[in-house]
Backbone atoms as SQL, in Angstrom:
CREATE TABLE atoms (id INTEGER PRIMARY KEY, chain TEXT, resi INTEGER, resn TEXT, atom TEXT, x REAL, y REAL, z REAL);
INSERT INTO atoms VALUES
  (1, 'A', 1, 'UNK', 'N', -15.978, 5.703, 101.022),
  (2, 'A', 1, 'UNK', 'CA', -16.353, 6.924, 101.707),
  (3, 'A', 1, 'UNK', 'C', -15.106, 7.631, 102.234),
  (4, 'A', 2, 'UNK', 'N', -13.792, 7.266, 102.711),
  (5, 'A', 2, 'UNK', 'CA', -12.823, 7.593, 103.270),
  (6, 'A', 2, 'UNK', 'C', -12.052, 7.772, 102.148),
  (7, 'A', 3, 'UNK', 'N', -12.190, 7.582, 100.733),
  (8, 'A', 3, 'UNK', 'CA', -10.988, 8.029, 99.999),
  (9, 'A', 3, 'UNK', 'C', -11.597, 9.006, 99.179),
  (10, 'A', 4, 'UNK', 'N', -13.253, 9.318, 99.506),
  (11, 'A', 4, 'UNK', 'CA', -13.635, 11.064, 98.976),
  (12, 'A', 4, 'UNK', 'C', -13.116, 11.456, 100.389),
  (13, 'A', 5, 'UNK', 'N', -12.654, 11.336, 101.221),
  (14, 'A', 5, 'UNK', 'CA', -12.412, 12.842, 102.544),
  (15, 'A', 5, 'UNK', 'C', -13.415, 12.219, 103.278),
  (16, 'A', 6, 'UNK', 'N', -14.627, 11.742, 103.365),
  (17, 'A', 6, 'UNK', 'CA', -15.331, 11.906, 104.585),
  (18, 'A', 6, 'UNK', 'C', -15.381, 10.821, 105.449),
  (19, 'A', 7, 'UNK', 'N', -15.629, 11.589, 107.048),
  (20, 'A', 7, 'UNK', 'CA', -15.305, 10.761, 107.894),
  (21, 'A', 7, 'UNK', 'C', -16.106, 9.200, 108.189),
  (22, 'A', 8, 'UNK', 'N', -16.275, 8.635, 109.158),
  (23, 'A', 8, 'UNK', 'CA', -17.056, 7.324, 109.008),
  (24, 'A', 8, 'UNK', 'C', -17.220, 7.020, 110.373),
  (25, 'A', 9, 'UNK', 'N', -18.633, 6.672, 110.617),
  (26, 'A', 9, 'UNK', 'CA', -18.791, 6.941, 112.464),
  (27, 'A', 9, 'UNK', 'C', -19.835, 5.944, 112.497),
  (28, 'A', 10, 'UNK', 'N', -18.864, 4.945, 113.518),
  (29, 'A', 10, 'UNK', 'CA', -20.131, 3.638, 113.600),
  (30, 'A', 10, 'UNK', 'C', -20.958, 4.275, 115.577),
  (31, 'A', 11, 'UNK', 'N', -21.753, 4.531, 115.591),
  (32, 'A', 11, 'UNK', 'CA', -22.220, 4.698, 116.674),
  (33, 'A', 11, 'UNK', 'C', -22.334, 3.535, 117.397),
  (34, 'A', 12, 'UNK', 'N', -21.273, 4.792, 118.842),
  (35, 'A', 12, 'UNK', 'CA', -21.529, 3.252, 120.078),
  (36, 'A', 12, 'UNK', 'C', -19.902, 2.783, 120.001),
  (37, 'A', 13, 'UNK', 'N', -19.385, 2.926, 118.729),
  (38, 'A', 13, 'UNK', 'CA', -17.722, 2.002, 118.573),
  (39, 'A', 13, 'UNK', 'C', -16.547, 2.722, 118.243),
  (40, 'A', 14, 'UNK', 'N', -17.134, 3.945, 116.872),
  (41, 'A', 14, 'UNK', 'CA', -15.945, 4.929, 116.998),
  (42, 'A', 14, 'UNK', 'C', -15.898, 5.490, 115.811),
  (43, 'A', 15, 'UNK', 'N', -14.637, 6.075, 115.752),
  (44, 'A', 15, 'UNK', 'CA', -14.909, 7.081, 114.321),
  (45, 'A', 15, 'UNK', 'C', -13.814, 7.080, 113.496),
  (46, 'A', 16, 'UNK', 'N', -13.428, 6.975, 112.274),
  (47, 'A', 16, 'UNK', 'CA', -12.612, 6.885, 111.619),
  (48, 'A', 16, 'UNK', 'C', -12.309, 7.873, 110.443),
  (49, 'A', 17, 'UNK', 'N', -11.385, 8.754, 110.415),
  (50, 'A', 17, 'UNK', 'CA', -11.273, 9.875, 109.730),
  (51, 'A', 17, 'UNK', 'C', -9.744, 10.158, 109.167),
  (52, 'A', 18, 'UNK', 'N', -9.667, 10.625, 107.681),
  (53, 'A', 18, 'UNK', 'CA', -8.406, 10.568, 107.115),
  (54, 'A', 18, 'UNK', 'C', -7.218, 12.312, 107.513),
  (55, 'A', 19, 'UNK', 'N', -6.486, 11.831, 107.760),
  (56, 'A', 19, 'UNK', 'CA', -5.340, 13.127, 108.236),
  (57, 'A', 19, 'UNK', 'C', -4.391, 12.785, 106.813),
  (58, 'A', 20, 'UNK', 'N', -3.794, 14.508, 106.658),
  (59, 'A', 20, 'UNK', 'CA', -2.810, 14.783, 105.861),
  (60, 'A', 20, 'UNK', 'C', -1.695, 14.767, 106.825),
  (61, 'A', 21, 'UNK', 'N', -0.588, 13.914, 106.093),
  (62, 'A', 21, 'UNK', 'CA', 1.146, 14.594, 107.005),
  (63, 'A', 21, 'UNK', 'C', 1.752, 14.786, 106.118),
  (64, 'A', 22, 'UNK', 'N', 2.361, 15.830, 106.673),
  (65, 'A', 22, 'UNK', 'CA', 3.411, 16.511, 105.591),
  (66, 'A', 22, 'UNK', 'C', 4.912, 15.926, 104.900),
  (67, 'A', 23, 'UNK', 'N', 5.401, 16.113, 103.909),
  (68, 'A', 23, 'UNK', 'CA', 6.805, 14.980, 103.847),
  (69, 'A', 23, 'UNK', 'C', 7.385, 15.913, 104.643),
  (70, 'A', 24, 'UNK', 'N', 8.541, 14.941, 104.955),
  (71, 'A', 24, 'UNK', 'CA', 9.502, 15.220, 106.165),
  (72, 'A', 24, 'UNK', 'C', 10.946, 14.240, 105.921),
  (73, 'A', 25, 'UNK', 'N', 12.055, 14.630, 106.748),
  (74, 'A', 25, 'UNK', 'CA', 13.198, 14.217, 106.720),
  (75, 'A', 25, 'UNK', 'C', 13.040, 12.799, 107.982),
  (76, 'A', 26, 'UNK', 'N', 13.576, 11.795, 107.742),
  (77, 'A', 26, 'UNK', 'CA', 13.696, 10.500, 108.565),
  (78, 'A', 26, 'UNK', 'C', 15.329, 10.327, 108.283),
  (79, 'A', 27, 'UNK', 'N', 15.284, 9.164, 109.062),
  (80, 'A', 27, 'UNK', 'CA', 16.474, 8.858, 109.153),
  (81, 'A', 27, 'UNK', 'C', 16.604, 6.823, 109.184),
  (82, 'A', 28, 'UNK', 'N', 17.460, 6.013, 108.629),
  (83, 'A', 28, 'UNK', 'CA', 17.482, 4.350, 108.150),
  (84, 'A', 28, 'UNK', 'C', 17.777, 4.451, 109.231),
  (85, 'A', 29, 'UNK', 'N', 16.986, 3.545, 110.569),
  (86, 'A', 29, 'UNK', 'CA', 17.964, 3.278, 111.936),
  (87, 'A', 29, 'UNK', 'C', 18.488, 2.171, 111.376),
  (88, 'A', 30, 'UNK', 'N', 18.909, 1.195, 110.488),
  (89, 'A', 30, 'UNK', 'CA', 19.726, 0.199, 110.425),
  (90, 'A', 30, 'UNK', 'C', 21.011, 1.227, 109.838),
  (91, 'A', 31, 'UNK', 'N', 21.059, 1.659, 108.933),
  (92, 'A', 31, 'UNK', 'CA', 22.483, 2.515, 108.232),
  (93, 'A', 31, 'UNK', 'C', 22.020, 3.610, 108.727),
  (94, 'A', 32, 'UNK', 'N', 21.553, 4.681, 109.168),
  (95, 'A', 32, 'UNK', 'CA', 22.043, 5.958, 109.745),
  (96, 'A', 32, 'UNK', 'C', 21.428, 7.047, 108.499),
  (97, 'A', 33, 'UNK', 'N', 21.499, 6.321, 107.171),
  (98, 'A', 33, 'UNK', 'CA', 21.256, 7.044, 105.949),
  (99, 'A', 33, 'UNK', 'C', 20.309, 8.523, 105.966),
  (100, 'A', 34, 'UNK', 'N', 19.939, 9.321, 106.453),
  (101, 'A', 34, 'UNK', 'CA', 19.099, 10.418, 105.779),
  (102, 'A', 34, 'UNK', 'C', 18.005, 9.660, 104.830),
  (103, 'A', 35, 'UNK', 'N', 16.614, 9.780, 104.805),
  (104, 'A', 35, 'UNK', 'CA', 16.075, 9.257, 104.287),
  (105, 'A', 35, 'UNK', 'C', 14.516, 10.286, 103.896),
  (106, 'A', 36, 'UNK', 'N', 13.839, 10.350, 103.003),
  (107, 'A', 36, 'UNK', 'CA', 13.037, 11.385, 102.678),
  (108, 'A', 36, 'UNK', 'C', 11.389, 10.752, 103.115),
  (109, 'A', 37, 'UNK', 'N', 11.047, 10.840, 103.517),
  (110, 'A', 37, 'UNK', 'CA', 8.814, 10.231, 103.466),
  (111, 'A', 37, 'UNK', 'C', 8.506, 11.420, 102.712),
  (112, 'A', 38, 'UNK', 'N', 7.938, 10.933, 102.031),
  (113, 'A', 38, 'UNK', 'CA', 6.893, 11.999, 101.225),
  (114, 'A', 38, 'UNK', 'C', 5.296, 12.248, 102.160),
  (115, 'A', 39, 'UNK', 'N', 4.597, 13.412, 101.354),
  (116, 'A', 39, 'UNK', 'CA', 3.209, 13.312, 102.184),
  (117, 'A', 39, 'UNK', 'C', 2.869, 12.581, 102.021),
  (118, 'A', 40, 'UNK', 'N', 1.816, 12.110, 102.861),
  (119, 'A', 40, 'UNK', 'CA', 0.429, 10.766, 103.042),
  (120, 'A', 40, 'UNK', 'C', -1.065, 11.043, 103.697),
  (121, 'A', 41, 'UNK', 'N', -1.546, 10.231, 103.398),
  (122, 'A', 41, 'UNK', 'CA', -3.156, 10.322, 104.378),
  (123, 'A', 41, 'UNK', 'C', -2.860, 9.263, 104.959),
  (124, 'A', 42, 'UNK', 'N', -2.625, 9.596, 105.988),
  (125, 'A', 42, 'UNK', 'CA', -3.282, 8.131, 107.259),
  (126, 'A', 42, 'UNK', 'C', -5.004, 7.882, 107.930),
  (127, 'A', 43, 'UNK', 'N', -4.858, 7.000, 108.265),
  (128, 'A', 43, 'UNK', 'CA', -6.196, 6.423, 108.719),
  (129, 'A', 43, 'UNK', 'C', -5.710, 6.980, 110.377),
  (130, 'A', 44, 'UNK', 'N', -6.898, 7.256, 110.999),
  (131, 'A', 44, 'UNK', 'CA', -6.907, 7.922, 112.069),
  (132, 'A', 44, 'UNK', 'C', -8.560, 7.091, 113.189),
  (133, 'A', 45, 'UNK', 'N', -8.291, 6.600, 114.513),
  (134, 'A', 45, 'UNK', 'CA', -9.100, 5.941, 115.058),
  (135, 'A', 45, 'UNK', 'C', -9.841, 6.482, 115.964),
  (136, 'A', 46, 'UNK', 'N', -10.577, 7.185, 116.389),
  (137, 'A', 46, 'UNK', 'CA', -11.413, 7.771, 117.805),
  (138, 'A', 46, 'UNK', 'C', -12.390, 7.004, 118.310),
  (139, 'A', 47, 'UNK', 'N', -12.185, 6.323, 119.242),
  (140, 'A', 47, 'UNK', 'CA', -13.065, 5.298, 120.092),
  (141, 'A', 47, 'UNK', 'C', -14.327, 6.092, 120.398),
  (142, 'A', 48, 'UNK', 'N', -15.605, 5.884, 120.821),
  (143, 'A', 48, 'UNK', 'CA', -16.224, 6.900, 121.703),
  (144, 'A', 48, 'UNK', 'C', -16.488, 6.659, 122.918),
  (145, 'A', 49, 'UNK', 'N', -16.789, 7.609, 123.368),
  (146, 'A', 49, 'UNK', 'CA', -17.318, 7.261, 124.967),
  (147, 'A', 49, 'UNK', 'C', -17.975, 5.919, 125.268),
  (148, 'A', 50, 'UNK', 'N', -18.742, 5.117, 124.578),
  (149, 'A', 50, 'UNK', 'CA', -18.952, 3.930, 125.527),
  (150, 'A', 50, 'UNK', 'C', -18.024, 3.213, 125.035),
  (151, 'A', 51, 'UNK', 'N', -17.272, 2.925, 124.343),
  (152, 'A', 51, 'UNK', 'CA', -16.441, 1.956, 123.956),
  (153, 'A', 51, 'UNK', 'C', -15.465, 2.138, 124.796),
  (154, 'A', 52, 'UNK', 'N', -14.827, 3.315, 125.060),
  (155, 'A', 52, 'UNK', 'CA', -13.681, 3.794, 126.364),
  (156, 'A', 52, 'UNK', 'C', -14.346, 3.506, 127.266),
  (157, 'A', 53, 'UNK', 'N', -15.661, 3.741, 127.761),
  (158, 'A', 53, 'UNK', 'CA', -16.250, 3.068, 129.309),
  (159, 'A', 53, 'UNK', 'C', -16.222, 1.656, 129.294),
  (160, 'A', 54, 'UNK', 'N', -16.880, 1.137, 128.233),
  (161, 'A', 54, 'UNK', 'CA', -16.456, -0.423, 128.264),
  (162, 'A', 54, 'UNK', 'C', -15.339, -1.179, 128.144),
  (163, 'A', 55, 'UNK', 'N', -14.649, -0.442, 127.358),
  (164, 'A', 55, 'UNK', 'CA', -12.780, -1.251, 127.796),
  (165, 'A', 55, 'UNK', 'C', -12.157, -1.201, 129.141),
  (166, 'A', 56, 'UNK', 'N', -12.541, 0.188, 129.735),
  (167, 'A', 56, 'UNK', 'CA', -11.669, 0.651, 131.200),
  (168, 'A', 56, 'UNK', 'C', -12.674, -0.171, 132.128),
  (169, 'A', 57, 'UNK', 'N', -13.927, -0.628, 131.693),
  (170, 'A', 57, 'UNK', 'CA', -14.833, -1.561, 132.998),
  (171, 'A', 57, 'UNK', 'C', -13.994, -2.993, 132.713),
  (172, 'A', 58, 'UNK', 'N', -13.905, -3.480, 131.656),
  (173, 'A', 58, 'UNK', 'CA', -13.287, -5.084, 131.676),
  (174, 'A', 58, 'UNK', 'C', -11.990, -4.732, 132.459),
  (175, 'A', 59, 'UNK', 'N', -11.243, -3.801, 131.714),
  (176, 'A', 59, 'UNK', 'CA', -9.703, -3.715, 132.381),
  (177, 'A', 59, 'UNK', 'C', -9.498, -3.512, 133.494),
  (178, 'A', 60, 'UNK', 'N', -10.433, -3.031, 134.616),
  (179, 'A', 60, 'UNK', 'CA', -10.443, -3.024, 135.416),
  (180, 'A', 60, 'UNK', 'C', -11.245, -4.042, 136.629),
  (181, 'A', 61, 'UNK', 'N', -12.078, -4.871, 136.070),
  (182, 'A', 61, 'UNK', 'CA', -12.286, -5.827, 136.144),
  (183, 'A', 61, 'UNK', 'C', -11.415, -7.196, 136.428),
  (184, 'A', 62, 'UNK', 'N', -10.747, -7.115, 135.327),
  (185, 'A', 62, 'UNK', 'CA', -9.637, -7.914, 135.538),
  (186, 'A', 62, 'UNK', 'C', -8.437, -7.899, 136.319),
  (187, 'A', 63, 'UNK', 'N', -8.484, -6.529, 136.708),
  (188, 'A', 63, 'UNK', 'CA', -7.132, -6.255, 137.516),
  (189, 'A', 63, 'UNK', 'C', -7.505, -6.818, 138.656),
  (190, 'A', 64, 'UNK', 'N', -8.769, -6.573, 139.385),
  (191, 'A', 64, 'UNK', 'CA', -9.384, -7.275, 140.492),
  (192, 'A', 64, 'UNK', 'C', -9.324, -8.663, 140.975),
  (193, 'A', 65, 'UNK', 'N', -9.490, -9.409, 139.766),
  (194, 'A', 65, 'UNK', 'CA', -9.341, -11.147, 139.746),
  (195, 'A', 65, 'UNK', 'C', -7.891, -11.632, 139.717);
């Protein structure tokens, strides 16, 4: 489903949807070299609202104990 384009949404946990980036100039931090990335699709994550309410209740939970 994600390598026709469309997005993917588990209700309740989150959503997963593909982004274009453009190529671009980088740089080797070991040699310094100039280095090229070409474009890509990355995988992209959006939690939803209860899953962000339920992580920030444990995490905060725990900070307490």
């Amino acid at each position: 489903v994600l390598a026709s384009g469309k997005d993917v949404r588990i209700s309740g946990f989150a959503g997963f949807h593909l982004r274009e980036k453009k190529a671009r100039n980088a740089r080797n931090p070991r040699s310094g070299e100039p280095v090229r990335i070409g474009a890509r699709r990355v995988l992209t994550f959006k939690p939803s609202q209860q899953l962000l309410i339920s992580t920030n209740r444990l995490t905060h939970e725990s900070k307490d104990t």
